[in-house]
N, C-alpha and C positions, 0 to 999 in steps of 0.2 A: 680592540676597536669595536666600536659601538655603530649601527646604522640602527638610525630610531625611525618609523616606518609612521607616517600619518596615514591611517584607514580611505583607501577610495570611496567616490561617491555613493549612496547609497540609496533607496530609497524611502524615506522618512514614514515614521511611525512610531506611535507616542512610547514608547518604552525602548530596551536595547536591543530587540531584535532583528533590528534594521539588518537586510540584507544589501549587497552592493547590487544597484544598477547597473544596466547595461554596459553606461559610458563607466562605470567604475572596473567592472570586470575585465572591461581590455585595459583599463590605467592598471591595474594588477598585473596585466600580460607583462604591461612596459615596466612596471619595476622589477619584475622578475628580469627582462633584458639587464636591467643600469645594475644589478645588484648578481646575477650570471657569476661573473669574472673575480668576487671579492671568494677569498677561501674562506666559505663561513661553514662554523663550527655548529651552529646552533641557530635555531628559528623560533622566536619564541611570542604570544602574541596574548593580547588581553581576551575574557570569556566572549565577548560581544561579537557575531558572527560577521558584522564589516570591517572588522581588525583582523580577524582568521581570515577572511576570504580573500584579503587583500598579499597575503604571503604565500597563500598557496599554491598560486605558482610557480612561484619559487624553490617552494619547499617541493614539489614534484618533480622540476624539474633537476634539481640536487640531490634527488631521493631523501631528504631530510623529513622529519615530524614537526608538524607545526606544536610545540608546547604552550599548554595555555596555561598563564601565569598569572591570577587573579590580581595581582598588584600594579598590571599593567590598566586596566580598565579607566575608565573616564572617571575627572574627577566629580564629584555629586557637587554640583550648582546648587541645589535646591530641594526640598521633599517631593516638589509639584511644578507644575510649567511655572516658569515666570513673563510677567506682560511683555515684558522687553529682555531677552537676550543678550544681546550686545553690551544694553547699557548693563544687567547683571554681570556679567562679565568685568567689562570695565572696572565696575564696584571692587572687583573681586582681587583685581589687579590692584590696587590704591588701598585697600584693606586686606593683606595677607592674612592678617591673624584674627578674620572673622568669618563667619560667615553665614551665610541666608537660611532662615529657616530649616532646618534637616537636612542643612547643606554643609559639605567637606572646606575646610578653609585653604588655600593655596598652598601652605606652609603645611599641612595635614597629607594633602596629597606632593609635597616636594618629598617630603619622609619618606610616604609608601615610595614612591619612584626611584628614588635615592637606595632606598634599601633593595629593591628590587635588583640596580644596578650591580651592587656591592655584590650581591647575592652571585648574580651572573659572572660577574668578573673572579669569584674566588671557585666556579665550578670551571668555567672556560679560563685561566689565565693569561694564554696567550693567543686566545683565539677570536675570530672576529665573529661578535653576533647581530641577530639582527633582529629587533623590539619594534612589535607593533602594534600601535596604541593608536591613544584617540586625540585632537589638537590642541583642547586645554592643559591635559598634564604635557605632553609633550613641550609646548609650548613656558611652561611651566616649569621642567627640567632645564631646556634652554637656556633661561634666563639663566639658574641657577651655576650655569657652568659658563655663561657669557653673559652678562647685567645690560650690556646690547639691546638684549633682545625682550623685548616690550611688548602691549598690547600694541601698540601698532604692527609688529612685528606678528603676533598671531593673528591679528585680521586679515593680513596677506597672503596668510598659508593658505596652501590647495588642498585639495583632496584627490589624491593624495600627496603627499610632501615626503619627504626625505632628505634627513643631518644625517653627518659623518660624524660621531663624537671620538676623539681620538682619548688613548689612553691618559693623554697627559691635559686632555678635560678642553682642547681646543674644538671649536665649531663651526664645523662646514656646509653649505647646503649643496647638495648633489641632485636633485629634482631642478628640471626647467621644463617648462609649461604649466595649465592648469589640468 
């Protein structure tokens, strides 16, 4: 069993060293509550310090290490800002198998996430972990295991968010509020 952990809010800053905000630092309190009670094996989170920050207390409060798993990290949109966000994204979504200048394609980053998974599941096999990444791959794995779930569906996600992926690749969302 899989808990894929979307990074709380953070406070923005042109590169990945965004640390979480305030408001994000207690949304980490509350997932450490909703995620408490699951017998997890293993904590494992992308280099980017608003993906660690966000399981930390978790991982403290379980005496667990948060591992950091480079394959978890955000997919690359672009080499450089792009004008419009959103609609990059979208693009992104409608063309899997392309992508934006010095940019990672959907399908590029389904792989690294996928492998990551596999990776995880033949270290813990019967055990429950809990991945903490960033909205587009995540959102991106989603589909992958539920075709469901669309860019509509990632523009709704919060910060932070949390799916249940079960072994047998079904999709839950276990987060309510923003």
């Amino acid at each position: 069993m899989f808990y894929l952990v979307r990074h709380a809010h953070a406070v923005w800053q042109p590169d990945e060293q965004q640390r979480l905000s305030p408001r994000g630092r207690a949304a980490a309190e509350r997932v450490a509550e909703v995620l408490l009670s699951r017998p997890l094996a293993a904590i494992y989170a992308s280099p980017y310090p608003r993906a660690i920050q966000t399981v930390e207390p978790l991982a403290r409060r379980l005496g667990l290490l948060v591992e950091v798993e480079p394959g978890l990290r955000e997919r690359q949109l672009s080499i450089g800002p792009v004008p419009d966000f959103e609609k990059a994204v979208r693009w992104a979504w409608e063309h899997p198998y392309e992508a934006l200048p010095g940019g990672e394609t959907n399908r590029e980053a389904l792989r690294r996430g996928l492998a990551v998974i596999a990776w995880v599941r033949a270290f813990h096999p019967n055990g429950h972990v809990a991945l903490s990444t960033h909205g587009s791959l995540m959102a991106i794995l989603l589909h992958h295991f539920d075709p469901s779930f669309r860019f509509e569906e990632w523009e709704r996600m919060t910060m932070p968010d949390l799916y249940r992926l079960s072994a047998g690749g079904e999709v839950a969302r276990m987060w309510e509020g923003s």
